[in-house]
C-alpha angles and dihedrals in degrees: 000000000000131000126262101268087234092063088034092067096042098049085048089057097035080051090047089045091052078064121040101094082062090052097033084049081057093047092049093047095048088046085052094060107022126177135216126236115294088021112072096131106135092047100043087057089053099053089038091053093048092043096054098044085055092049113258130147097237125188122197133199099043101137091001112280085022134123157180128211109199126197128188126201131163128347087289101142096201121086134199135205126216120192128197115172120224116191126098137229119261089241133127106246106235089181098105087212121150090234094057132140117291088189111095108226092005119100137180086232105148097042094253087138079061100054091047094048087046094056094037094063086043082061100055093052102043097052084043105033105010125124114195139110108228151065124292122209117196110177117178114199143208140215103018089147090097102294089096102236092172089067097051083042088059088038090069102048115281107140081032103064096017103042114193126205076199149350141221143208144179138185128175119248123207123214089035109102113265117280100004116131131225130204139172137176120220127011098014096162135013136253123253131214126168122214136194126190121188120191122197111192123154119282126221145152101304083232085072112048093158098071084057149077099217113220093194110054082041085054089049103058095040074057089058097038097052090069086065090070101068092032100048105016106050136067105262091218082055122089118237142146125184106186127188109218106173135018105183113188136147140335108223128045096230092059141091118204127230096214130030123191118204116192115207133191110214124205148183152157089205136064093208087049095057095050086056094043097053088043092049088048096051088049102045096044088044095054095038096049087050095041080061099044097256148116123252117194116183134201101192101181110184107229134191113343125241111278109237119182116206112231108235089048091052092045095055091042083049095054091044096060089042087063097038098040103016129254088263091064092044129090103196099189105019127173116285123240142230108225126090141244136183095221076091091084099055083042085061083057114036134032115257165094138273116203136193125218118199124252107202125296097219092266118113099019091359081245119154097020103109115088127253119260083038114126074226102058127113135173118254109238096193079087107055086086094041097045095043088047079052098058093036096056087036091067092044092052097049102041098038118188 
């Protein structure tokens, strides 16, 4: 006979806990030599050499430095996929820990050391402990530091060899209290484009104005007018940011250049809403630069997709941390947010839901609070046992005996 599902839970957490220094021994290892996007070898090795002792099937070389661990249990027909990243930030850590990077110029920043530690002691108890018919999916990807590794992941076959009814995702939030567990249905994270605009005007003595076509004042106002956009364009109940992040001119302060580049940042939570953005932006930029007698060339590169979680998905994953953390620690339709993630992509593909777990919000020790792609950061490793209950229960739940 089972246990009551009250004393389930807490024996799965009290088994993840028992645990956790082995796992939180791994995360600190893997934030002392981190690796940027496309060159996670080292780590790549690690998480290949724990996934098969513990028996599972394990292919290499999808996305480069990517791979699955596949395990198989019962005659249950559904599967399920399960992603961590891997790859590091190119910053200098600032965090004086004794587990630092060892890599000059190469930091843990975003906590990805965390989410690999966190599936990796899923994956332990669920080839050991775990009760479920199924098939179970781990894939642990490179490069989501904007190089899109979960593109060249599912360019080489992912969803292909290793199908998924559904796939989930998790990434630690600062400022949210520790442990707590945020979901939300629908647009979760923004889409990301990145824009350069180059203007080529005429250059002349900056006493004499006249004789030229001045890239700059042209630069500023497209500056100005791209405000509009979001102001006057789009719907004010939409989400969109249009950020300028560079605006390169000029050496000398009696000249006037010839070319300005101007560098923009491009987001929304709707896909609608980024079509408009990038036509409004084409067309402003365009009709400025020519109402001041320049040139505008723009490089306009898509980026990351908008994240979009599908509800059912998201209401099962919500009801899973409710009985594994308590509705009390669960936040069941939080805020979105506007980064970006490439986790968008799989979620094109195949139904799911990306969560976050927080990561401390600077109460108790003050630990968690500072944000990621910061030199300060740090992973929170009171998770590594929560988040690894989470996925655990999560693959019971889903692919029931």
């Amino acid at each position: 006979m089972n246990a009551p599902r009250e004393s389930f839970v807490h024996d799965k957490i009290q088994a993840l806990q028992s645990q956790a220094d082995e796992f939180i021994a791994v995360r600190r290892d893997i934030h002392k030599h981190p690796e940027m996007g496309y060159k996670e070898y080292r780590t790549s090795d690690l998480v290949a050499e724990q996934l098969t002792a513990w028996g599972y099937q394990v292919e290499r070389g999808l996305g480069g430095t990517g791979l699955v661990g596949q395990l198989k249990r019962g005659s249950g027909s559904k599967s399920i996929g399960i992603r961590a990243d891997m790859d590091a930030l190119p910053i200098d850590e600032a965090t004086g820990l004794p587990y630092a990077s060892c890599n000059t110029g190469i930091m843990h920043a975003c906590g990805h050391d965390g989410h690999t530690a966190m599936l990796l002691s899923a994956a332990k108890h669920i080839a050991q402990k775990g009760q479920f018919s199924g098939t179970v999916n781990l894939i642990f990807q490179p490069a989501e530091e904007g190089l899109g590794g979960a593109v060249k992941m599912m360019e080489d076959g992912l969803f292909t060899k290793y199908p998924c009814n559904a796939i989930f995702a998790m990434h630690n939030m600062p400022s949210h209290p520790q442990g707590q567990l945020v979901f939300r249905d629908g647009s979760a994270m923004a889409s990301s484009d990145n824009v350069t605009i180059m203007l080529e005007g005429f250059g002349g003595h900056g006493a004499m104005p006249h004789k030229a076509a001045d890239s700059i004042v042209a630069g500023s106002a497209i500056v100005m007018g791209l405000q509009t956009i979001v102001s006057r364009n789009v719907d004010p109940l939409e989400m969109a940011i249009i950020t300028v992040g560079a605006f390169n001119a000029g050496m000398a302060n009696n000249v006037i250049p010839q070319t300005c580049t101007l560098k923009l940042s491009v987001r929304s939570l709707n896909r609608e809403v980024r079509e408009l953005l990038e036509v409004r932006i084409k067309e402003l930029v365009h009709a400025q630069a020519q109402s001041y007698g320049v040139k505008a060339h723009i490089d306009y590169q898509r980026g990351y997709a908008v994240l979009v979680n599908t509800l059912a998905e998201t209401d099962f994953a919500r009801d899973v941390g409710e009985e594994l953390v308590g509705a009390a620690n669960v936040t069941r339709q939080g805020r979105a947010v506007t980064g970006s993630e490439d986790f968008a992509f799989m979620l094109e593909k195949v139904p799911g839901c990306y969560l976050l777990i927080g990561n401390g919000d600077g109460s108790g020790d003050g630990h968690g609070a500072c944000m990621v792609h910061n030199p300060g950061y740090d992973f929170n490793d009171g998770n590594v046992a929560i988040g690894s209950a989470y996925w655990s229960l999560l693959v019971e739940r889903f692919l029931p005996t």
